[in-house]
mmCIF file as Biopython writes it, N, C-alpha, C and O atoms, coordinates in Angstrom:
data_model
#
loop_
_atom_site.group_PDB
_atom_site.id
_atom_site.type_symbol
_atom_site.label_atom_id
_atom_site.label_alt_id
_atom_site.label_comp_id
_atom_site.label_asym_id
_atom_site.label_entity_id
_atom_site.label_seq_id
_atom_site.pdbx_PDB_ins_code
_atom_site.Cartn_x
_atom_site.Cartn_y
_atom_site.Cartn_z
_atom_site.occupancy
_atom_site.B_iso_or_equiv
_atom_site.auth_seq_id
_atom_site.auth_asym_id
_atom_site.pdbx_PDB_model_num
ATOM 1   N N  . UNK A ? 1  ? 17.750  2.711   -1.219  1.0 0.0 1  A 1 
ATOM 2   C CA . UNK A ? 1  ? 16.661  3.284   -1.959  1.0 0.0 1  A 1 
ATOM 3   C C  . UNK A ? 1  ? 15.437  3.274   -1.052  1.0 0.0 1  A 1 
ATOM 4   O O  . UNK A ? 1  ? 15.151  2.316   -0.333  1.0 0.0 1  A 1 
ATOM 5   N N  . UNK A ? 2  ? 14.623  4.575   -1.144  1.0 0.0 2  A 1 
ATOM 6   C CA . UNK A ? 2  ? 13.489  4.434   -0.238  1.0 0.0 2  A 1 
ATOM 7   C C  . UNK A ? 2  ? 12.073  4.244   -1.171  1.0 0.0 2  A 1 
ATOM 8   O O  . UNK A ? 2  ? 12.174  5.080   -2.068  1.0 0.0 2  A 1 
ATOM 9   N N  . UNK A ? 3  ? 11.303  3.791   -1.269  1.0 0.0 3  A 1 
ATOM 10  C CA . UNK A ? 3  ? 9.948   3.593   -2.090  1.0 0.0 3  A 1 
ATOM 11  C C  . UNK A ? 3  ? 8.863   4.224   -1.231  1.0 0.0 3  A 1 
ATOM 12  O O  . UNK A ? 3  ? 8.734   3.877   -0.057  1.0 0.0 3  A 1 
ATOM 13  N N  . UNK A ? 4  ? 8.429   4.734   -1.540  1.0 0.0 4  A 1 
ATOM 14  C CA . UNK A ? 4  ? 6.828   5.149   -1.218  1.0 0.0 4  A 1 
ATOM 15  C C  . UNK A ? 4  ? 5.674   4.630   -2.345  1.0 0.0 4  A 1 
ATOM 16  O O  . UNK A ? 4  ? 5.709   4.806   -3.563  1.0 0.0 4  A 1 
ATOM 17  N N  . UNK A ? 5  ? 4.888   4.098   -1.737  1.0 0.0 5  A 1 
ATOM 18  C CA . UNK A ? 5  ? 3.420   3.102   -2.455  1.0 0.0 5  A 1 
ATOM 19  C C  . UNK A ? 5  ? 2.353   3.350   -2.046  1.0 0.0 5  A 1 
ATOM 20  O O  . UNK A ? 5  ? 2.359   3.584   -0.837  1.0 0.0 5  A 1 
ATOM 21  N N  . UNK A ? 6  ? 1.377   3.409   -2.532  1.0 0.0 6  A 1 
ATOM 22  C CA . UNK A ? 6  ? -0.149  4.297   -2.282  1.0 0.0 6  A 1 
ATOM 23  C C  . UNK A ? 6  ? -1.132  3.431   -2.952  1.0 0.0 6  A 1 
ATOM 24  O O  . UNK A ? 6  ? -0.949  2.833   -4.012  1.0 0.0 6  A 1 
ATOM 25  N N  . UNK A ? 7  ? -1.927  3.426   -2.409  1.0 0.0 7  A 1 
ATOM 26  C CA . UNK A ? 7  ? -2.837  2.933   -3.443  1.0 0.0 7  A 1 
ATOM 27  C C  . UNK A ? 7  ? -4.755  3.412   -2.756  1.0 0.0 7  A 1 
ATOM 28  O O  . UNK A ? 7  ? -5.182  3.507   -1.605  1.0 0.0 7  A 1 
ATOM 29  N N  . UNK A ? 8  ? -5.236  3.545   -3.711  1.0 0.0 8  A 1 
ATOM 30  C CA . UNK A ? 8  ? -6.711  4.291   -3.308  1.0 0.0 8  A 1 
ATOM 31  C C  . UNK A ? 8  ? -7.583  3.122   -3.161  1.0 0.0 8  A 1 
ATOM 32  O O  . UNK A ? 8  ? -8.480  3.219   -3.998  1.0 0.0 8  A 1 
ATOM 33  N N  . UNK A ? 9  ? -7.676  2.310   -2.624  1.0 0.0 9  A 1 
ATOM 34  C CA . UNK A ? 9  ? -9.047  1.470   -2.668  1.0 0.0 9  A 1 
ATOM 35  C C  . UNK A ? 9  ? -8.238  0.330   -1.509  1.0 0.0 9  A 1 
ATOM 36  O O  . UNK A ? 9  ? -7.017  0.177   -1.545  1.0 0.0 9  A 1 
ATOM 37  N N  . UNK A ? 10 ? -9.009  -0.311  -0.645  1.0 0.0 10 A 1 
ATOM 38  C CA . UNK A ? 10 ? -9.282  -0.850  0.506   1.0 0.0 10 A 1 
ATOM 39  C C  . UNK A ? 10 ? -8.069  -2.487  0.095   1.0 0.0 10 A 1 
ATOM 40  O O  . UNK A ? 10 ? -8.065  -3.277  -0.849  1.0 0.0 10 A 1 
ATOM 41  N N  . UNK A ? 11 ? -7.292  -2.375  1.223   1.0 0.0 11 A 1 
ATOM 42  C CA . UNK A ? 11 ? -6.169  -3.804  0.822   1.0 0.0 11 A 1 
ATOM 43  C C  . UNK A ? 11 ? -6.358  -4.430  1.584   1.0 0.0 11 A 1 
ATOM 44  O O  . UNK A ? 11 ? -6.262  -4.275  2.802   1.0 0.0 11 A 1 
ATOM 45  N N  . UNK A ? 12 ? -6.846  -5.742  0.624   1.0 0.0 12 A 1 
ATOM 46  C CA . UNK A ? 12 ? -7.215  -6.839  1.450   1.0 0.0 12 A 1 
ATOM 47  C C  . UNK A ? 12 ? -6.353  -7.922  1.166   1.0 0.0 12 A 1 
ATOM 48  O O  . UNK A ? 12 ? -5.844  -7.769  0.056   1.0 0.0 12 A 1 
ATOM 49  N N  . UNK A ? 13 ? -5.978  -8.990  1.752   1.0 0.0 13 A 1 
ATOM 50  C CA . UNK A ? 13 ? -4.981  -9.672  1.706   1.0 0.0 13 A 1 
ATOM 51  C C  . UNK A ? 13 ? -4.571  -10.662 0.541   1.0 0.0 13 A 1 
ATOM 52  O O  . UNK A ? 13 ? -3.476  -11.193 0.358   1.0 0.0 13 A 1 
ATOM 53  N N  . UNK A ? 14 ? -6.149  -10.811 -0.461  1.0 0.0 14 A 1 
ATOM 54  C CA . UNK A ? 14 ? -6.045  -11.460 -1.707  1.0 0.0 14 A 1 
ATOM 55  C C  . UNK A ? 14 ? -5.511  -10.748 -2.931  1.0 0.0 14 A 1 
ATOM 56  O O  . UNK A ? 14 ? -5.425  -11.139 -4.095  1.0 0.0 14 A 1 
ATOM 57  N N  . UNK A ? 15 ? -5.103  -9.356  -2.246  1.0 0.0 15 A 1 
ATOM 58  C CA . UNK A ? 15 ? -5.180  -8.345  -3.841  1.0 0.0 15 A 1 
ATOM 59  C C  . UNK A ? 15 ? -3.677  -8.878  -4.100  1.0 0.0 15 A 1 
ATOM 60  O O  . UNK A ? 15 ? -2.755  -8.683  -3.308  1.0 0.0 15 A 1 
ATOM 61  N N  . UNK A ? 16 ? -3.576  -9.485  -5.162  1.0 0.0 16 A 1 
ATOM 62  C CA . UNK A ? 16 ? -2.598  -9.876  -6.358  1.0 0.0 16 A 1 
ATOM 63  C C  . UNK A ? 16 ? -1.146  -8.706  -6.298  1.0 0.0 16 A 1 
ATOM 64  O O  . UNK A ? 16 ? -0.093  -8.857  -5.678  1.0 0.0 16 A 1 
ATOM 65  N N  . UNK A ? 17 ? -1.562  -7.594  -7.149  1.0 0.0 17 A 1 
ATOM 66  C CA . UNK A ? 17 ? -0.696  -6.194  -7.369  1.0 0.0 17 A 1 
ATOM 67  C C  . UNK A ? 17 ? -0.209  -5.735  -5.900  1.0 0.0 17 A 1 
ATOM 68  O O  . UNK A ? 17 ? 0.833   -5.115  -5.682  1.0 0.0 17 A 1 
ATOM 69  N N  . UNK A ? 18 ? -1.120  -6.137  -4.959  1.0 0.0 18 A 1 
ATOM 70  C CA . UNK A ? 18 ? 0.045   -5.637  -3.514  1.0 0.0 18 A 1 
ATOM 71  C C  . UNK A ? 18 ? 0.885   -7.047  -3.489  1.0 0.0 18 A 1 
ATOM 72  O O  . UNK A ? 18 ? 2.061   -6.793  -3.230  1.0 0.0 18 A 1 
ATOM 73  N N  . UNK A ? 19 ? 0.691   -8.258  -3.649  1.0 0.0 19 A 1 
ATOM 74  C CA . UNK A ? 19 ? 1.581   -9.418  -3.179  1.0 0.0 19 A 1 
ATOM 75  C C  . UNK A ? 19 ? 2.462   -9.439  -4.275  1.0 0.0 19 A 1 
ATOM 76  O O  . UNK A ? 19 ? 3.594   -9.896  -4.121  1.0 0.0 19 A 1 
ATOM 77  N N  . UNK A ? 20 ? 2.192   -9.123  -5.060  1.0 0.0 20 A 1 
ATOM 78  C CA . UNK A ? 20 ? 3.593   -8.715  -6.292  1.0 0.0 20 A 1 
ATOM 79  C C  . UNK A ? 20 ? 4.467   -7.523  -6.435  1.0 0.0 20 A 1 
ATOM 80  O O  . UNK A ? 20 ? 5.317   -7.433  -7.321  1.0 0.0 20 A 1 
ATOM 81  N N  . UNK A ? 21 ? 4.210   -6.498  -5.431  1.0 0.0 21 A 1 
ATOM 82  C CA . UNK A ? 21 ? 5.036   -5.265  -5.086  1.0 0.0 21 A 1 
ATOM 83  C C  . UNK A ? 21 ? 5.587   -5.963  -3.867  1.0 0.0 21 A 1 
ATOM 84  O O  . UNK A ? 21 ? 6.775   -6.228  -3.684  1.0 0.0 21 A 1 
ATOM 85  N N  . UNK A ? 22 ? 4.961   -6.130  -3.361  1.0 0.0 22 A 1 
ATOM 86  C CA . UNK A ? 22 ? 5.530   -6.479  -1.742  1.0 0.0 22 A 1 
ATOM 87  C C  . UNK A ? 22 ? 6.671   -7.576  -2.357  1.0 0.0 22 A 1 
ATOM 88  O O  . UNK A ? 22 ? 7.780   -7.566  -1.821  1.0 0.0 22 A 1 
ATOM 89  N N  . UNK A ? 23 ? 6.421   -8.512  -3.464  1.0 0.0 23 A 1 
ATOM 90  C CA . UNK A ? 23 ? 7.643   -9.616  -3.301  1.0 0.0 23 A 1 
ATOM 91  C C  . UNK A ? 23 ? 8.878   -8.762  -4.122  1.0 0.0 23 A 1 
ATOM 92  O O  . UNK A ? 23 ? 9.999   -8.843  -3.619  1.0 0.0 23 A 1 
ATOM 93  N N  . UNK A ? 24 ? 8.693   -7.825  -5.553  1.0 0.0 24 A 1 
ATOM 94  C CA . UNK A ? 24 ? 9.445   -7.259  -6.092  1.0 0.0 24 A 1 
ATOM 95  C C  . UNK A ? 24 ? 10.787  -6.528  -4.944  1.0 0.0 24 A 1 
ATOM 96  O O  . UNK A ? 24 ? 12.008  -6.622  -4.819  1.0 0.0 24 A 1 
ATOM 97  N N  . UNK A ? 25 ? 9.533   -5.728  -4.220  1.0 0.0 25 A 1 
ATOM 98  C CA . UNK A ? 25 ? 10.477  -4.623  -2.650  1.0 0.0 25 A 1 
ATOM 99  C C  . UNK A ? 25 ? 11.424  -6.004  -1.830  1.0 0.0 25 A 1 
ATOM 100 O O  . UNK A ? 25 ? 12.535  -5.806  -1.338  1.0 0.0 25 A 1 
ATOM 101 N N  . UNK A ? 26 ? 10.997  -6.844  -1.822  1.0 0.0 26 A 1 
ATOM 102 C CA . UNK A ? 26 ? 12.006  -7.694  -0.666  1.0 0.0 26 A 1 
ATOM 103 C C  . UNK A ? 26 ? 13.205  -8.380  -1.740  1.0 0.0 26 A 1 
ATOM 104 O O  . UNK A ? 26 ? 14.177  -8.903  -1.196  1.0 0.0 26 A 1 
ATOM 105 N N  . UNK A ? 27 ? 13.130  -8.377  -3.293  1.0 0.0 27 A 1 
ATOM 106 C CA . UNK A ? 27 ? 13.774  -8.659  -4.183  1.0 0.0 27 A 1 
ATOM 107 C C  . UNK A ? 27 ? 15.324  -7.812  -4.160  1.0 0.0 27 A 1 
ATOM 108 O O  . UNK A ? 27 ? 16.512  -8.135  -4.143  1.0 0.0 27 A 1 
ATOM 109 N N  . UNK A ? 28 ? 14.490  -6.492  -4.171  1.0 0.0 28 A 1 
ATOM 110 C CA . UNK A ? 28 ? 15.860  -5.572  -4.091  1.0 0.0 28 A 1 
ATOM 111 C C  . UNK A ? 28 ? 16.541  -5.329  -3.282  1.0 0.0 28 A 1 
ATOM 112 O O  . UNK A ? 28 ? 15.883  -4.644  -2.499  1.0 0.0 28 A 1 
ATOM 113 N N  . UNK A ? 29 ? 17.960  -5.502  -2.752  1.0 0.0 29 A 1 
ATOM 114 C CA . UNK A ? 29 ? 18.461  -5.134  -1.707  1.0 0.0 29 A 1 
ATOM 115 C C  . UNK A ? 29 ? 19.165  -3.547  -1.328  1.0 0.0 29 A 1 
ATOM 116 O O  . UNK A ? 29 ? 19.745  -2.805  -2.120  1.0 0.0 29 A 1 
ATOM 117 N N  . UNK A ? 30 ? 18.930  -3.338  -0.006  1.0 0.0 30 A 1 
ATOM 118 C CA . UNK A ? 30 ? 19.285  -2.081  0.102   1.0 0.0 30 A 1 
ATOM 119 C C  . UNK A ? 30 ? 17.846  -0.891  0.123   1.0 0.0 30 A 1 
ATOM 120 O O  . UNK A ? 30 ? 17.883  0.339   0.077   1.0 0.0 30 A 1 
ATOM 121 N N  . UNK A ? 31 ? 16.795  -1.705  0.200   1.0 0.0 31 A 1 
ATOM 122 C CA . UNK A ? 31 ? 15.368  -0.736  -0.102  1.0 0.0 31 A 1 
ATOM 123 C C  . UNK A ? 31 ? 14.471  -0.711  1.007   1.0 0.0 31 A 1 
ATOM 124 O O  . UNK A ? 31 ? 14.226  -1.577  1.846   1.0 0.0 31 A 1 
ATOM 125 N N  . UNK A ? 32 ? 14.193  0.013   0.911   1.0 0.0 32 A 1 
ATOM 126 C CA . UNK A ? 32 ? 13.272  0.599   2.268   1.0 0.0 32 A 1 
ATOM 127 C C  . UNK A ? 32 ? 11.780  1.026   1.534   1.0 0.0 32 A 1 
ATOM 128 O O  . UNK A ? 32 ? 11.567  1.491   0.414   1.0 0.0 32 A 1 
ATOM 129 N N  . UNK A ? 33 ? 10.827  0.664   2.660   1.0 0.0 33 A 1 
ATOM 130 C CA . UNK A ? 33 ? 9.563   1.259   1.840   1.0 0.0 33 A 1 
ATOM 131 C C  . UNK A ? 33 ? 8.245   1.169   3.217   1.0 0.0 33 A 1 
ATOM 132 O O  . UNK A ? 33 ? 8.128   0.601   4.303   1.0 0.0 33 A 1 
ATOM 133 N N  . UNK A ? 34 ? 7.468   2.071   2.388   1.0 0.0 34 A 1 
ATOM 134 C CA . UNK A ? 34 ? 6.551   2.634   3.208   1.0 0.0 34 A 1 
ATOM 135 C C  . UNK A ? 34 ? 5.552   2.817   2.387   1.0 0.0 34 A 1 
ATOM 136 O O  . UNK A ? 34 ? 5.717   3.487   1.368   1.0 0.0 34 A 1 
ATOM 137 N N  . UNK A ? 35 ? 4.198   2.182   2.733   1.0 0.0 35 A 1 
ATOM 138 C CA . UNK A ? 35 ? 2.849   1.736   1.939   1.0 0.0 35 A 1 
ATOM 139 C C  . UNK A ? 35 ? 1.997   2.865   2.650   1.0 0.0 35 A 1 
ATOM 140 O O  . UNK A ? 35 ? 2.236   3.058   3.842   1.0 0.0 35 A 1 
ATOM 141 N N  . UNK A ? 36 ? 1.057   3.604   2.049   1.0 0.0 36 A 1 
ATOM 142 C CA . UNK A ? 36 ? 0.077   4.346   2.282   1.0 0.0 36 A 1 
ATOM 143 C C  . UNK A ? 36 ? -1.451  3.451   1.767   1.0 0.0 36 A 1 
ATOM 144 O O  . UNK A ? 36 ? -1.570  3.060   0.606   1.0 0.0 36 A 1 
ATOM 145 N N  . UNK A ? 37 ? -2.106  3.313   2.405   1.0 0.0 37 A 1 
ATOM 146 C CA . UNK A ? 37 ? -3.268  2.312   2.405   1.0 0.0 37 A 1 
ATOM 147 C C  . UNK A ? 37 ? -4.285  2.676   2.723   1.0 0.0 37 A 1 
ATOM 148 O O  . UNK A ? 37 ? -4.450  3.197   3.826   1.0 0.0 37 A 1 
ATOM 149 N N  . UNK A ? 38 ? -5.618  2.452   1.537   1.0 0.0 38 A 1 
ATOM 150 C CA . UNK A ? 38 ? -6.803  3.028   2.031   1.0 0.0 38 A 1 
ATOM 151 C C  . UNK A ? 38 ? -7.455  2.130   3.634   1.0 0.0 38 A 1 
ATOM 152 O O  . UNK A ? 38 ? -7.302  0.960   3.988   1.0 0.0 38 A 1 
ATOM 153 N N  . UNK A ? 39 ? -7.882  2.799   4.019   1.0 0.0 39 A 1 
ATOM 154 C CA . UNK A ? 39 ? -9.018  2.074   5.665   1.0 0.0 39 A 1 
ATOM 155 C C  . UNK A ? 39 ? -10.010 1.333   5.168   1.0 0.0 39 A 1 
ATOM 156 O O  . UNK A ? 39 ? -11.015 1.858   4.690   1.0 0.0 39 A 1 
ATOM 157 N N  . UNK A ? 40 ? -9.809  -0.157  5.236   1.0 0.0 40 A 1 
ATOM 158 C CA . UNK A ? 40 ? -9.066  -0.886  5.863   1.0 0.0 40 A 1 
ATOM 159 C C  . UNK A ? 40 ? -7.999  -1.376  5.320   1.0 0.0 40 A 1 
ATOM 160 O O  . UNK A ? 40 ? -8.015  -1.773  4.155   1.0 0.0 40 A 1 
ATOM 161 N N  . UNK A ? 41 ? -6.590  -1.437  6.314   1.0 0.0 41 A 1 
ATOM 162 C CA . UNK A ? 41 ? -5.689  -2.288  5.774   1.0 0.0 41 A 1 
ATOM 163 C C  . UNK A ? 41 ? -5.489  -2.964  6.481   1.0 0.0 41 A 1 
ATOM 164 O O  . UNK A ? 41 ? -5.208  -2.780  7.666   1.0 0.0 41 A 1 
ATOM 165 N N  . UNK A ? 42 ? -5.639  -4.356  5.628   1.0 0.0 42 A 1 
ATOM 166 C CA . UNK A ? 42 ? -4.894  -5.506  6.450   1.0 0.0 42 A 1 
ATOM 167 C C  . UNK A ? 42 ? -3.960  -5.827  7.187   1.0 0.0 42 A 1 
ATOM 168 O O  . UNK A ? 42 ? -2.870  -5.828  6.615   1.0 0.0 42 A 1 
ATOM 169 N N  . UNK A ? 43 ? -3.951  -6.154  8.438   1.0 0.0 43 A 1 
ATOM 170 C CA . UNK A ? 43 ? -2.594  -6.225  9.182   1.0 0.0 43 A 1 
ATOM 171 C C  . UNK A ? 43 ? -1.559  -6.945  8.776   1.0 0.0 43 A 1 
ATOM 172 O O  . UNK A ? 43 ? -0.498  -6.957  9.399   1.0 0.0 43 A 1 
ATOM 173 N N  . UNK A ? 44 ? -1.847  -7.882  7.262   1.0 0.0 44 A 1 
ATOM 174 C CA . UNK A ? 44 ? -0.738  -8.710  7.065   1.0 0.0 44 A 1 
ATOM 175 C C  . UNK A ? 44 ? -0.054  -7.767  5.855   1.0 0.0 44 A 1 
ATOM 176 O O  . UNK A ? 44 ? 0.992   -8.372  5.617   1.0 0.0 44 A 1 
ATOM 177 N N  . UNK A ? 45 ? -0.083  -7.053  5.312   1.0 0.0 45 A 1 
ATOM 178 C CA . UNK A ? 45 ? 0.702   -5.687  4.653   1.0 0.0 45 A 1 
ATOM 179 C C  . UNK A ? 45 ? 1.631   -5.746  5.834   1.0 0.0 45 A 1 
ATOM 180 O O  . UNK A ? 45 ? 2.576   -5.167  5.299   1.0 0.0 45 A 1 
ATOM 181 N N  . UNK A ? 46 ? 2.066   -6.026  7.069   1.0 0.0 46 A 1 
ATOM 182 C CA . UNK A ? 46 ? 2.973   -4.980  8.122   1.0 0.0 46 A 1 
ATOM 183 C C  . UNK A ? 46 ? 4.034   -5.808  7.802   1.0 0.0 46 A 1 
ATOM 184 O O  . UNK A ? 46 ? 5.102   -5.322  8.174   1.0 0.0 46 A 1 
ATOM 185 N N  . UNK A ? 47 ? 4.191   -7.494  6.932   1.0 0.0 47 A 1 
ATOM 186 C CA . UNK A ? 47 ? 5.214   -8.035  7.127   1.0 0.0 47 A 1 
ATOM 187 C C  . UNK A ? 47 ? 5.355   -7.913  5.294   1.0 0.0 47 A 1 
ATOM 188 O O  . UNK A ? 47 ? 5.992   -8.796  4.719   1.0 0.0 47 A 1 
ATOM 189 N N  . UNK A ? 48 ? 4.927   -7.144  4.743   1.0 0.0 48 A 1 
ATOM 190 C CA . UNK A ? 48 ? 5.561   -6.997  2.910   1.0 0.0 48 A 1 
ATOM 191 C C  . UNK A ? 48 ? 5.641   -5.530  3.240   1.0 0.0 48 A 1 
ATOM 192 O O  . UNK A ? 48 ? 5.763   -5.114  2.088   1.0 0.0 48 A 1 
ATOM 193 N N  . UNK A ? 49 ? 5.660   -4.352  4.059   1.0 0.0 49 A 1 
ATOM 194 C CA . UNK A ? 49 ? 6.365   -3.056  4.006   1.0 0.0 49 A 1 
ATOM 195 C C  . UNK A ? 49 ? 7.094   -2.737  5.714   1.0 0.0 49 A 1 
ATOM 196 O O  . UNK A ? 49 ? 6.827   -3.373  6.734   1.0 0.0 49 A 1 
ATOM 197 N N  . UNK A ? 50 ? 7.827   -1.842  5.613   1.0 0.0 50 A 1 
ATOM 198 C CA . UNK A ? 50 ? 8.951   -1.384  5.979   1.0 0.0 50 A 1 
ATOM 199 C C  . UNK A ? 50 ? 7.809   -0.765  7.292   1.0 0.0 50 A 1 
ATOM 200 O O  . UNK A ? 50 ? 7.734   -1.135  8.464   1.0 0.0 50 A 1 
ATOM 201 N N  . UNK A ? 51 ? 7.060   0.223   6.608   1.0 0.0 51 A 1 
ATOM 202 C CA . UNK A ? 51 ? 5.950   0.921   7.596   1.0 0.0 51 A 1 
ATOM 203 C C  . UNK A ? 51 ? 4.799   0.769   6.211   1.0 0.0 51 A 1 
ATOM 204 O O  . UNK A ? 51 ? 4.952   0.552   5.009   1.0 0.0 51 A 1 
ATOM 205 N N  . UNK A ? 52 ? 3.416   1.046   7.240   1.0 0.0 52 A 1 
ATOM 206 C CA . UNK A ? 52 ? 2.428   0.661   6.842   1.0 0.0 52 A 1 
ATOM 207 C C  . UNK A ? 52 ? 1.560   1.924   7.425   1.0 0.0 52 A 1 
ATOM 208 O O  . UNK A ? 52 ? 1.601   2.218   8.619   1.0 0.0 52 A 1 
ATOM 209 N N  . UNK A ? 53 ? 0.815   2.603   6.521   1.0 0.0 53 A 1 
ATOM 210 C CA . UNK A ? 53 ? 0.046   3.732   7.252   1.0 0.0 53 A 1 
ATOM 211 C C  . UNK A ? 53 ? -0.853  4.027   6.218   1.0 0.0 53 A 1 
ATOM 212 O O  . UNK A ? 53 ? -0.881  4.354   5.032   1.0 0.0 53 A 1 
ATOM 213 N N  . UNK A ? 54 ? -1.820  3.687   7.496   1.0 0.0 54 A 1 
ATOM 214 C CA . UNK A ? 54 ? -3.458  3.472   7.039   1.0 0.0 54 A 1 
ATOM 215 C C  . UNK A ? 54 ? -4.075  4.890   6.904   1.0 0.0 54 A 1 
ATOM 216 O O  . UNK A ? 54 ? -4.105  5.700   7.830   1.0 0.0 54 A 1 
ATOM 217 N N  . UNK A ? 55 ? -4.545  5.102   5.708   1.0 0.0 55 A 1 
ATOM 218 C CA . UNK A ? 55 ? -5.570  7.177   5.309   1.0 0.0 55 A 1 
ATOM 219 C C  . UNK A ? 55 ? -6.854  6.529   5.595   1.0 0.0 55 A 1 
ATOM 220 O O  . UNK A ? 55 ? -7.139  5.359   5.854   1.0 0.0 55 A 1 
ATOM 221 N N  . UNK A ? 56 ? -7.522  7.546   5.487   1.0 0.0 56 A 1 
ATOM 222 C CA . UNK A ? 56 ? -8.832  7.512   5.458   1.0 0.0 56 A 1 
ATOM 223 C C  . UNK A ? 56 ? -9.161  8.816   4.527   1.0 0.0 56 A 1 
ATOM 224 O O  . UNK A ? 56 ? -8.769  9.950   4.802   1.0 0.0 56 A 1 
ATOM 225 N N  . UNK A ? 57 ? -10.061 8.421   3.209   1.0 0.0 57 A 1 
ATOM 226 C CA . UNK A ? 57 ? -9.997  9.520   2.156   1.0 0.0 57 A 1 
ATOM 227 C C  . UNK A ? 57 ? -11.760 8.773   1.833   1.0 0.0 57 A 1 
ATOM 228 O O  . UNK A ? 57 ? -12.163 7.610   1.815   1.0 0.0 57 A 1 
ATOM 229 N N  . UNK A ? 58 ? -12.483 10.190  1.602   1.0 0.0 58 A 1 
ATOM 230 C CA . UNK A ? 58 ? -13.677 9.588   1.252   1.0 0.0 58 A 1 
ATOM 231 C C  . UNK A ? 58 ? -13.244 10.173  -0.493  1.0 0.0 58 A 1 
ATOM 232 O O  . UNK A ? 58 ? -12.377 10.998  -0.782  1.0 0.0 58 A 1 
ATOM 233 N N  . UNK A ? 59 ? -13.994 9.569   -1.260  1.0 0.0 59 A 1 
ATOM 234 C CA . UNK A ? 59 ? -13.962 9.374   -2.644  1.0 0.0 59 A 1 
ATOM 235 C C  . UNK A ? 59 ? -15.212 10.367  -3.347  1.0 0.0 59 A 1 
ATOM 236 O O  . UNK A ? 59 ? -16.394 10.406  -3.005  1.0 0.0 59 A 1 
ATOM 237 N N  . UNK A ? 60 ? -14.683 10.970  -4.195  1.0 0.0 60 A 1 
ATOM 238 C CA . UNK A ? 60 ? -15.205 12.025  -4.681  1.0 0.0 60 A 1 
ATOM 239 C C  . UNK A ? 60 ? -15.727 11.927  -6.307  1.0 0.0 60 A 1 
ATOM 240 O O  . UNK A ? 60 ? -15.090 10.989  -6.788  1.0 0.0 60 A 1 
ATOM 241 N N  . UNK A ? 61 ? -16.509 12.436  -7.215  1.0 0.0 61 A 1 
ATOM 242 C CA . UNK A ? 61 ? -16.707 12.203  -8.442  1.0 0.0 61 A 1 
ATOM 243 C C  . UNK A ? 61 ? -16.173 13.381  -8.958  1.0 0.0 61 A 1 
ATOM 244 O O  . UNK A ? 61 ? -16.348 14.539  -8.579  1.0 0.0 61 A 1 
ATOM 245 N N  . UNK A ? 62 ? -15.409 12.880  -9.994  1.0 0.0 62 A 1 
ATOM 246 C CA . UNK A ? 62 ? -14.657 13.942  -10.942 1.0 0.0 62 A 1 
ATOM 247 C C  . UNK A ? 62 ? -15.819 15.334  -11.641 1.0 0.0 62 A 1 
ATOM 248 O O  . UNK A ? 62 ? -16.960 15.211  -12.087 1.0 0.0 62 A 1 
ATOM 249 N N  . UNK A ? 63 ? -15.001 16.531  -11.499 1.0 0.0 63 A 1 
ATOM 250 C CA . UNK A ? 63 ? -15.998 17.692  -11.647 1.0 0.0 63 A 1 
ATOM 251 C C  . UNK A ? 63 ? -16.737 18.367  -10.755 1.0 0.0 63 A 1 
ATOM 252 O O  . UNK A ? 63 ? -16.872 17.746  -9.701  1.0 0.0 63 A 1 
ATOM 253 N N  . UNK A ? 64 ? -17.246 19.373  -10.792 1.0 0.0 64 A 1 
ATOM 254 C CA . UNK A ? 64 ? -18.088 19.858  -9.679  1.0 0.0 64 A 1 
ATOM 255 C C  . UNK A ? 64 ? -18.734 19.730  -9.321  1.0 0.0 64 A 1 
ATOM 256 O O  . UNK A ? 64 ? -19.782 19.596  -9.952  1.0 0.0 64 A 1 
ATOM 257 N N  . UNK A ? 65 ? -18.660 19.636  -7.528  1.0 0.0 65 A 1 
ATOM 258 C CA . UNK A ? 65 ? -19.816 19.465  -6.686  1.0 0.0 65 A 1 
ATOM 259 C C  . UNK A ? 65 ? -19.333 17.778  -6.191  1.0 0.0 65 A 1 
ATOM 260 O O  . UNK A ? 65 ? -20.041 17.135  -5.416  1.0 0.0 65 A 1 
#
């Protein structure tokens, strides 16, 4: 199984919801996965995903303009 994971806001090594995906993904066997991560990501994400690849997205307010 391959997973793809995203998340919009900056991962830092205390955030809870990544250290509880990251332990779920090493739970399952046979799974592969690849984290999409806002800038900055922590270099310690490289040992809870498969690949690790850092976006850079500036943040926008809903509606026009």
């Amino acid at each position: 199984m391959t997973i793809l994971t995203g998340i919009n806001r900056t991962s830092e090594p205390s955030s809870g919801s990544m250290i509880l995906v990251g332990d779920l993904y090493h739970a399952m066997p046979n799974t592969h996965t690849t984290f999409l991560g806002r800038t900055p990501v922590h270099q310690v994400w490289k040992t809870a995903f498969d690949h690790l690849i850092p976006l850079s997205a500036t943040k926008q307010p809903q509606g026009p303009g």
